[in-house]
KOLTOR-375127 format. One record per residue (C-alpha): residue in one letter; x, y, z; residue number from 1. Coordinates in nm, 2 decimals. Example, Ala and Ser with C-alpha at 12.3 -4.5 7.8 and 13.67 -1.06 7.14 Angstrom:
2
<kolza code="A" u="1.23" v="-0.45" w="0.78" pos="1"/>
<kolza code="S" u="1.37" v="-0.11" w="0.71" pos="2"/>
This chain:
235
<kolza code="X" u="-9.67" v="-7.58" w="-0.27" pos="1"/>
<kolza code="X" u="-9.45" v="-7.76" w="-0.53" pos="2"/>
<kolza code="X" u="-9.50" v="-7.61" w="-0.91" pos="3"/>
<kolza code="X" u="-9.48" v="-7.88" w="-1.18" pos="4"/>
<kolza code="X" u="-9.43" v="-7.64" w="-1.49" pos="5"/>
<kolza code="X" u="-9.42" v="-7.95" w="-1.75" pos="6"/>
<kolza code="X" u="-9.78" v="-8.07" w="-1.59" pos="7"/>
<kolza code="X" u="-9.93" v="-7.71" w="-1.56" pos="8"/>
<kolza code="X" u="-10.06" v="-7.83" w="-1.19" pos="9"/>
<kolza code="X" u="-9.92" v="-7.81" w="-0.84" pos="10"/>
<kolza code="X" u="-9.92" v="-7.99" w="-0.53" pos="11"/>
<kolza code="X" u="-9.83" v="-8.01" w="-0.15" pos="12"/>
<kolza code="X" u="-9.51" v="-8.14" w="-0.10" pos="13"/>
<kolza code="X" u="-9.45" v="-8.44" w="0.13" pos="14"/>
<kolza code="X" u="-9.35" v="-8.18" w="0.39" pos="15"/>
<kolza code="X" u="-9.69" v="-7.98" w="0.41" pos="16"/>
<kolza code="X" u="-9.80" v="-8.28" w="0.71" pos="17"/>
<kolza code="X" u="-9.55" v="-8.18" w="0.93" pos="18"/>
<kolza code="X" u="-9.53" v="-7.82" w="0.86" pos="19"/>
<kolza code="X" u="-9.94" v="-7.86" w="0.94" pos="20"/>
<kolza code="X" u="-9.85" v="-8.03" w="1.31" pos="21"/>
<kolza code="X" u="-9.59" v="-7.77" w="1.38" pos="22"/>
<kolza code="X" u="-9.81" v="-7.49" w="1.37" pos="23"/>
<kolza code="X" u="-10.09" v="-7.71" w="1.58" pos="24"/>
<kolza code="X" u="-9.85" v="-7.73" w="1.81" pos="25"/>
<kolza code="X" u="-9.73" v="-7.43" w="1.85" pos="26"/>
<kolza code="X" u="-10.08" v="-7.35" w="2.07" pos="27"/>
<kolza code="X" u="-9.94" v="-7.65" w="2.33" pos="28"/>
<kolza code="X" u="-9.72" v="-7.60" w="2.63" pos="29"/>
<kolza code="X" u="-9.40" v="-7.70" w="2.47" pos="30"/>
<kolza code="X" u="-9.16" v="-7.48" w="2.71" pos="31"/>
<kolza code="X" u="-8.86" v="-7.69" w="2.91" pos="32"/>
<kolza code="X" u="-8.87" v="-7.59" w="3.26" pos="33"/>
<kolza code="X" u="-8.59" v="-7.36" w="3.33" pos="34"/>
<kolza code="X" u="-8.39" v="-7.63" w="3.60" pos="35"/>
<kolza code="X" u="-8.43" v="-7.86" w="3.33" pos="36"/>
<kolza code="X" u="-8.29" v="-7.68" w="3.04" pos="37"/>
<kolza code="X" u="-7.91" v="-7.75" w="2.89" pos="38"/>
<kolza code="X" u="-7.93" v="-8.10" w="3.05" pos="39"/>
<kolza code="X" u="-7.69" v="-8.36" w="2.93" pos="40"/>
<kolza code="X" u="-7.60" v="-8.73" w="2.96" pos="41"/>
<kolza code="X" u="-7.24" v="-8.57" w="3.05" pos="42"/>
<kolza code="X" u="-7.36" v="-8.30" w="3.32" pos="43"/>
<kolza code="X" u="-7.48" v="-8.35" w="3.66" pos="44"/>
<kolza code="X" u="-7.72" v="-8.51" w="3.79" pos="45"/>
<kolza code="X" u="-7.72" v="-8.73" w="3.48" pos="46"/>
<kolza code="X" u="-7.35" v="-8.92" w="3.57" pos="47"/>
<kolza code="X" u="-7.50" v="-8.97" w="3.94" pos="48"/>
<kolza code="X" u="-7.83" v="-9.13" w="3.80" pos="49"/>
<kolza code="X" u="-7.61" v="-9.33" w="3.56" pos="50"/>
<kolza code="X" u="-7.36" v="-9.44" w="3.87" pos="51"/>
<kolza code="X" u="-7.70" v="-9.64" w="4.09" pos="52"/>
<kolza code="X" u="-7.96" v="-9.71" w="3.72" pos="53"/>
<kolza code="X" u="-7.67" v="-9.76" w="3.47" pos="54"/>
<kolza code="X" u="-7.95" v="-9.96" w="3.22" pos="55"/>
<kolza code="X" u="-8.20" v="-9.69" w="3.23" pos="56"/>
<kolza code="X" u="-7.96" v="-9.44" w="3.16" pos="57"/>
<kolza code="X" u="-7.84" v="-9.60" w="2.85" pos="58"/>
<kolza code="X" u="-8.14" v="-9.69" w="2.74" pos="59"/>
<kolza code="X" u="-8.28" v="-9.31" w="2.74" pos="60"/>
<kolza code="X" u="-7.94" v="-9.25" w="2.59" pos="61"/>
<kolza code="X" u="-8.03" v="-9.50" w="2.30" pos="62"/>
<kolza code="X" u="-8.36" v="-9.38" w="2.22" pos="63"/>
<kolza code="X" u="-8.24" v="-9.01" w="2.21" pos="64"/>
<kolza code="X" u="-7.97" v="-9.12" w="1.95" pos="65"/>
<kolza code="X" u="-8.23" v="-9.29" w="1.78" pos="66"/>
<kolza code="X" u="-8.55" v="-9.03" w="1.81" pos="67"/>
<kolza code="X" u="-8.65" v="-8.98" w="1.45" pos="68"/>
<kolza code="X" u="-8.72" v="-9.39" w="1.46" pos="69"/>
<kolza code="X" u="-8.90" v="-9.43" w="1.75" pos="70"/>
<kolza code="X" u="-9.10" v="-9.12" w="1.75" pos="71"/>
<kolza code="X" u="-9.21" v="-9.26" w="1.34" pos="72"/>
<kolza code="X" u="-9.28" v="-9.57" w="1.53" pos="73"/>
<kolza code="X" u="-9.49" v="-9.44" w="1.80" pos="74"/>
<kolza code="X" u="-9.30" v="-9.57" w="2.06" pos="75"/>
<kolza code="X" u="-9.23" v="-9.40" w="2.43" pos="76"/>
<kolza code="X" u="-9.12" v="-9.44" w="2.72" pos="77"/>
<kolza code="X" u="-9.22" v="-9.43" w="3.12" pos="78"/>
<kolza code="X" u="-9.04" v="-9.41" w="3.43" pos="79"/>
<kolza code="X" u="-9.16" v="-9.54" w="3.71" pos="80"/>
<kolza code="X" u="-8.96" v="-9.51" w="4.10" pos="81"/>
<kolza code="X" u="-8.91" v="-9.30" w="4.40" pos="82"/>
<kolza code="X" u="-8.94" v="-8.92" w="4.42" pos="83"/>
<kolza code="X" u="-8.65" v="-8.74" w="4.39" pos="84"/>
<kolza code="X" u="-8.44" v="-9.05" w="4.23" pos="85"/>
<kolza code="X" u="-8.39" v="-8.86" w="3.85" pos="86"/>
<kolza code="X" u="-8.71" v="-8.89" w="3.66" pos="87"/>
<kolza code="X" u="-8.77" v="-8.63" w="3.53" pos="88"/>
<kolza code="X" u="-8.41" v="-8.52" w="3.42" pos="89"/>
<kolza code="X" u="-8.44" v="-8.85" w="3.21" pos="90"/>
<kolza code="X" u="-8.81" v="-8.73" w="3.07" pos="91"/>
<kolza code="X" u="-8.64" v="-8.42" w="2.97" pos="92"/>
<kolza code="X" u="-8.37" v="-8.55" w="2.78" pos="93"/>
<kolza code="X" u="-8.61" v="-8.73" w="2.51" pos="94"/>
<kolza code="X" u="-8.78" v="-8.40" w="2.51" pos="95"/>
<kolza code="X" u="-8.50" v="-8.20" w="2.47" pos="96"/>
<kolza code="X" u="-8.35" v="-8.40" w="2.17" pos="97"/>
<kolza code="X" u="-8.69" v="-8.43" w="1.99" pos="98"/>
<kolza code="X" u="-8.67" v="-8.06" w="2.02" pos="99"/>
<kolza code="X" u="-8.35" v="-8.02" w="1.86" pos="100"/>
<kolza code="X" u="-8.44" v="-8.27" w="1.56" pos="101"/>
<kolza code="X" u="-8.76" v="-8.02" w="1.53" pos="102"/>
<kolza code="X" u="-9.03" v="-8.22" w="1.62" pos="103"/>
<kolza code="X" u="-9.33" v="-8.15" w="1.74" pos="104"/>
<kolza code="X" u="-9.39" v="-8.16" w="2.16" pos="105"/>
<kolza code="X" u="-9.61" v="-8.05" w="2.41" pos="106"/>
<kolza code="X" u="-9.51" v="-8.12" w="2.75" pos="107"/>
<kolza code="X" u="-9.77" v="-8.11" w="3.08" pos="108"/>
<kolza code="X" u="-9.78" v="-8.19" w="3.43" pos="109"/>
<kolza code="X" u="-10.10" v="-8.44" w="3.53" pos="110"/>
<kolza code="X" u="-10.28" v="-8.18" w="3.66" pos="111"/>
<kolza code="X" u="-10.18" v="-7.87" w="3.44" pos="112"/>
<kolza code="X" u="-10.31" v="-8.08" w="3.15" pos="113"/>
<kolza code="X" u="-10.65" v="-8.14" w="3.28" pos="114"/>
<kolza code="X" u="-10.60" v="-7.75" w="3.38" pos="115"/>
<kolza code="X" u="-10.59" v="-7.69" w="3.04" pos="116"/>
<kolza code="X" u="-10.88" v="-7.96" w="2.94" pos="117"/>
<kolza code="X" u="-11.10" v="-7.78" w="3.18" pos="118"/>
<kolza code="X" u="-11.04" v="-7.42" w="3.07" pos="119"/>
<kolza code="X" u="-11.21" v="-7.54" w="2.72" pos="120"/>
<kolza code="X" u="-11.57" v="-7.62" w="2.86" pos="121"/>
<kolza code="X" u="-11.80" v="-7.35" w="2.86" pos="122"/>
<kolza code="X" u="-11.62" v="-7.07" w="2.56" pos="123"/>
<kolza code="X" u="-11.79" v="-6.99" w="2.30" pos="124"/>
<kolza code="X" u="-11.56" v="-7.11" w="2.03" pos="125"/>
<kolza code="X" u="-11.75" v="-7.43" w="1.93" pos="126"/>
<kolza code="X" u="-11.57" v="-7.75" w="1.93" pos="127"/>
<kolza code="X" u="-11.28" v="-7.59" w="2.13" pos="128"/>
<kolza code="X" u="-11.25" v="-7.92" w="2.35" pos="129"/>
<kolza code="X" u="-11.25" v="-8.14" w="2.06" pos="130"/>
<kolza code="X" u="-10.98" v="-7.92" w="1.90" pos="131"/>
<kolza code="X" u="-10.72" v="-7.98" w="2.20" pos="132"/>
<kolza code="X" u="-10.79" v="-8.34" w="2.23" pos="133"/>
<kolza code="X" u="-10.75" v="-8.37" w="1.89" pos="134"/>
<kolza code="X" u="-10.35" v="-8.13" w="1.90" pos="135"/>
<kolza code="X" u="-10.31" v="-8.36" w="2.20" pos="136"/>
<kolza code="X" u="-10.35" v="-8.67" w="2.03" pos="137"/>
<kolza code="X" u="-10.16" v="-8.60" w="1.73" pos="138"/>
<kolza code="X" u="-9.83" v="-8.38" w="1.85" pos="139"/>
<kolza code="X" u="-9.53" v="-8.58" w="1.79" pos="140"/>
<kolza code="X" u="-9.45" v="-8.63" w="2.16" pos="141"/>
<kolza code="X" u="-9.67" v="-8.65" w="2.42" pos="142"/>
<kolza code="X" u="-9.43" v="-8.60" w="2.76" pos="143"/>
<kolza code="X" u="-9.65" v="-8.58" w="3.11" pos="144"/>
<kolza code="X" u="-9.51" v="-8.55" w="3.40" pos="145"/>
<kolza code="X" u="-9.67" v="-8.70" w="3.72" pos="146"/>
<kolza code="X" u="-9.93" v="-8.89" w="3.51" pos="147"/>
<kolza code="X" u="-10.06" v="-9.03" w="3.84" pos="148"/>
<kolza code="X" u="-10.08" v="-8.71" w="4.10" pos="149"/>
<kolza code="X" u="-10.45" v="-8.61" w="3.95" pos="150"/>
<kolza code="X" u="-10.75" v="-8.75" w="4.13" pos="151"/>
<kolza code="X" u="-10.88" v="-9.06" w="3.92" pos="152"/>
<kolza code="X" u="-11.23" v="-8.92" w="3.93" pos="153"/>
<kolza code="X" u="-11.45" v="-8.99" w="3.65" pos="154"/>
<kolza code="X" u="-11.43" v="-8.73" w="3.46" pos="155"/>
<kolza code="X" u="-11.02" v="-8.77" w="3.49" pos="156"/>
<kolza code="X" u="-11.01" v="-9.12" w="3.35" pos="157"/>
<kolza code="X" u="-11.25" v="-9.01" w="3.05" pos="158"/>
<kolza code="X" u="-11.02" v="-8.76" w="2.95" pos="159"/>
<kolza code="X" u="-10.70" v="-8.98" w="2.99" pos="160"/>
<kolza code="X" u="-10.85" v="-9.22" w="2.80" pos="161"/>
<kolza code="X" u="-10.95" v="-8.96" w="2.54" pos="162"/>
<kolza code="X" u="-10.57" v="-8.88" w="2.45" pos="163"/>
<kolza code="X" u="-10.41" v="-9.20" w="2.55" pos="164"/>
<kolza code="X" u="-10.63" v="-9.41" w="2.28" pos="165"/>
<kolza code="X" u="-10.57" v="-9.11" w="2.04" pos="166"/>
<kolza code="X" u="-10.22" v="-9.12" w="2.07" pos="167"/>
<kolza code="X" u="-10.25" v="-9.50" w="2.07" pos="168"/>
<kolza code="X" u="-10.46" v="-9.52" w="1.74" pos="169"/>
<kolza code="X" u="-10.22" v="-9.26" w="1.58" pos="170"/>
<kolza code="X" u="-9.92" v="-9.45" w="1.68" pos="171"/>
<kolza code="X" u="-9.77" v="-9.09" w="1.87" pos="172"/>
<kolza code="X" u="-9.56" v="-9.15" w="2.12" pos="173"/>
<kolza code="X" u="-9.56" v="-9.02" w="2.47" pos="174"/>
<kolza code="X" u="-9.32" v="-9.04" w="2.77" pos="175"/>
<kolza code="X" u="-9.46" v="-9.03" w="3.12" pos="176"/>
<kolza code="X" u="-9.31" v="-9.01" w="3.46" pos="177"/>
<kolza code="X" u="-9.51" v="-9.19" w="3.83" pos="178"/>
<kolza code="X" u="-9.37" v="-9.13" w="4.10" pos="179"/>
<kolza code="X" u="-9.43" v="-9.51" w="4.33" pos="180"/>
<kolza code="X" u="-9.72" v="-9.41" w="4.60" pos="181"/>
<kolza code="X" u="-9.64" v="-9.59" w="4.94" pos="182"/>
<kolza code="X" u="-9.86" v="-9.82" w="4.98" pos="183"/>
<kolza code="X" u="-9.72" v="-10.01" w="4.63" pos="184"/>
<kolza code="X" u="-9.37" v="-10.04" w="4.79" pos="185"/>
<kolza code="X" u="-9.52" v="-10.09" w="5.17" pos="186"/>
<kolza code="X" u="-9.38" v="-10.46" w="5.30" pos="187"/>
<kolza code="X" u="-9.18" v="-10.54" w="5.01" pos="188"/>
<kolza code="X" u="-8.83" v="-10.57" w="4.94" pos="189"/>
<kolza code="X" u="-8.85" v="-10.68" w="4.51" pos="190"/>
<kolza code="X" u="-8.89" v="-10.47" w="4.26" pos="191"/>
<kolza code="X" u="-9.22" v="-10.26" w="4.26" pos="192"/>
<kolza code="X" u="-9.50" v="-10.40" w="4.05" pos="193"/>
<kolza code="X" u="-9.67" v="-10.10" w="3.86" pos="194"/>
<kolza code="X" u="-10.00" v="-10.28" w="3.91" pos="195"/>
<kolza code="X" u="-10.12" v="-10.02" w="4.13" pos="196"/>
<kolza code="X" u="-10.11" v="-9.74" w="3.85" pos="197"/>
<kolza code="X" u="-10.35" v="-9.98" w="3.64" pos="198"/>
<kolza code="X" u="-10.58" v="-9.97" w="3.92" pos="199"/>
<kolza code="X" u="-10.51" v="-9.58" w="3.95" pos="200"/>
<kolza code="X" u="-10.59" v="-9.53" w="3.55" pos="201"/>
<kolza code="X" u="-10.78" v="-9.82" w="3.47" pos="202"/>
<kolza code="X" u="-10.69" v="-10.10" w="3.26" pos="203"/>
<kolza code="X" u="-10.76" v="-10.01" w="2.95" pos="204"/>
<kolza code="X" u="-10.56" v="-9.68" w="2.97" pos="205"/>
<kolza code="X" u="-10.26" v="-9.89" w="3.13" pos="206"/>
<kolza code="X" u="-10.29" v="-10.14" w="2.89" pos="207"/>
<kolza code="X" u="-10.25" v="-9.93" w="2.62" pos="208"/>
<kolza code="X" u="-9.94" v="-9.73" w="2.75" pos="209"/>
<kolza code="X" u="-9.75" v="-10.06" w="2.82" pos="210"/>
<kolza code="X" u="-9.80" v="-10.14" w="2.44" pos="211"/>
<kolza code="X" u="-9.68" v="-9.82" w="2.35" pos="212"/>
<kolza code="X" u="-9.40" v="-9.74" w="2.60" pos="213"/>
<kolza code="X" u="-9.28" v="-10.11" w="2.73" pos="214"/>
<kolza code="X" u="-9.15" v="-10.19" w="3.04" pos="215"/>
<kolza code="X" u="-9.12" v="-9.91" w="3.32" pos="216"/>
<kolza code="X" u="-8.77" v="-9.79" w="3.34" pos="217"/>
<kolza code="X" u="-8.74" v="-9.84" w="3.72" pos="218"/>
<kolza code="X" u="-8.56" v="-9.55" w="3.92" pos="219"/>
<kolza code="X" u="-8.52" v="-9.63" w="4.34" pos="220"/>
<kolza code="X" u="-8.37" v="-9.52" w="4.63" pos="221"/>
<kolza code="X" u="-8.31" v="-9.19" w="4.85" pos="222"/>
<kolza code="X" u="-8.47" v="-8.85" w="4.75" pos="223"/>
<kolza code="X" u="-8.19" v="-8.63" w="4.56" pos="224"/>
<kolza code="X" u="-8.34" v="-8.35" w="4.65" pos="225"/>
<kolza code="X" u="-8.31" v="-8.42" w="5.01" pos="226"/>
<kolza code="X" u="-7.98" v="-8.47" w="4.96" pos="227"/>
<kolza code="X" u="-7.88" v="-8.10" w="4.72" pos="228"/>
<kolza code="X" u="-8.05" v="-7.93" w="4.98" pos="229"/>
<kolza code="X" u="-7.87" v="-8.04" w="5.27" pos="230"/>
<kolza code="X" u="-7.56" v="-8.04" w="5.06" pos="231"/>
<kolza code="X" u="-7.66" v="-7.64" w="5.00" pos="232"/>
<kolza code="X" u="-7.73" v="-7.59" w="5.41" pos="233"/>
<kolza code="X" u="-7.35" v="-7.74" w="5.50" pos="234"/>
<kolza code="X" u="-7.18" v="-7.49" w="5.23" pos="235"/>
């Protein structure tokens, strides 16, 4: 509270909002997975990623340098690609930099989130559902991982839409990862068309995300992974 002595009154100063969202947060999963911890643009496998998706690599590099702007303006990010092709490390990096500039983030997997959704039905604590929707719509930064992996039953989709059109209507922004199913890059050699997730999450859920987050930043080729752990077998 802010003491005006000359008034006789006092008020909340313009940092009572935030302070307010910090502590909401604090109840999300906000922890950076411990292989994805200390990442940099200048440490491995970052310099690899940059070497075969120069463009999405500088623009994740651009919107960490700029992340008290974009996350004001609402706006996110998605990556969209092959498993295994740096994803995630990318995802991470916005995370990690909000972070350090203090900002408010709760970070899920697809289906830990909906975990975590489910866990609420049925206690006794009245409203306790409405109360995570509600930190889930309004924490700085939204980052999912794996948006797509759930099963887009019913019940899924309602609950998607629930925080997506939140975050959307609140102008929070969230960064998501997908990895590309098979049957999207089956008998094609362009560029994948994320058409298929739309169909996966419905339009209106896709539709808003594209507003929010733009274009897919598109990561292809081999599995990484594959390729560490035969690299760790030969040594």
């Amino acid at each position: 509270m802010v003491l005006d002595w000359d008034r006789n009154e006092s008020y909340r100063c313009r940092c009572w909002p935030e302070q307010v969202q910090r502590r909401r947060s604090k109840r999300l999963s906000r922890e950076i997975p411990k292989r994805f911890r200390n990442i940099g643009f200048e440490r491995e496998p970052v310099p690899s990623i940059a070497r075969s998706a120069p463009d999405v690599v500088r623009n994740v590099r651009s919107y960490c340098d700029r992340i008290d702007e974009m996350l004001d303006r609402g706006e996110g990010m998605w990556f969209l690609g092959s498993p295994g092709t740096g994803k995630s490390h990318l995802a991470y990096l916005i995370s990690q930099a909000a972070l350090a500039r203090s900002r408010s983030v709760a970070i899920y997997t697809g289906p830990r989130l909906l975990d975590e959704i489910r866990r609420t039905y049925g206690e006794d604590e009245s409203g306790a559902t409405l109360d995570l929707i509600d930190r889930l719509t309004t924490v700085e930064l939204l980052h999912v991982e794996d948006l797509a992996v759930a099963r887009p039953t019913d019940w899924v989709l309602e609950q998607l839409y629930n925080i997506i059109n939140g975050r959307y209507e609140n102008e929070k922004s969230i960064v998501f990862t997908c990895d590309l199913t098979g049957d999207a890059e089956e008998g094609s050699d362009q560029l994948p068309s994320p058409s298929w997730l739309a169909r996966h999450i419905t339009e209106r859920n896709f539709s808003r995300l594209t507003e929010m987050c733009g274009d897919p930043q598109l990561l292809m080729g081999a599995d990484n992974r594959h390729f560490y752990r035969r690299h760790e077998w030969e040594s």
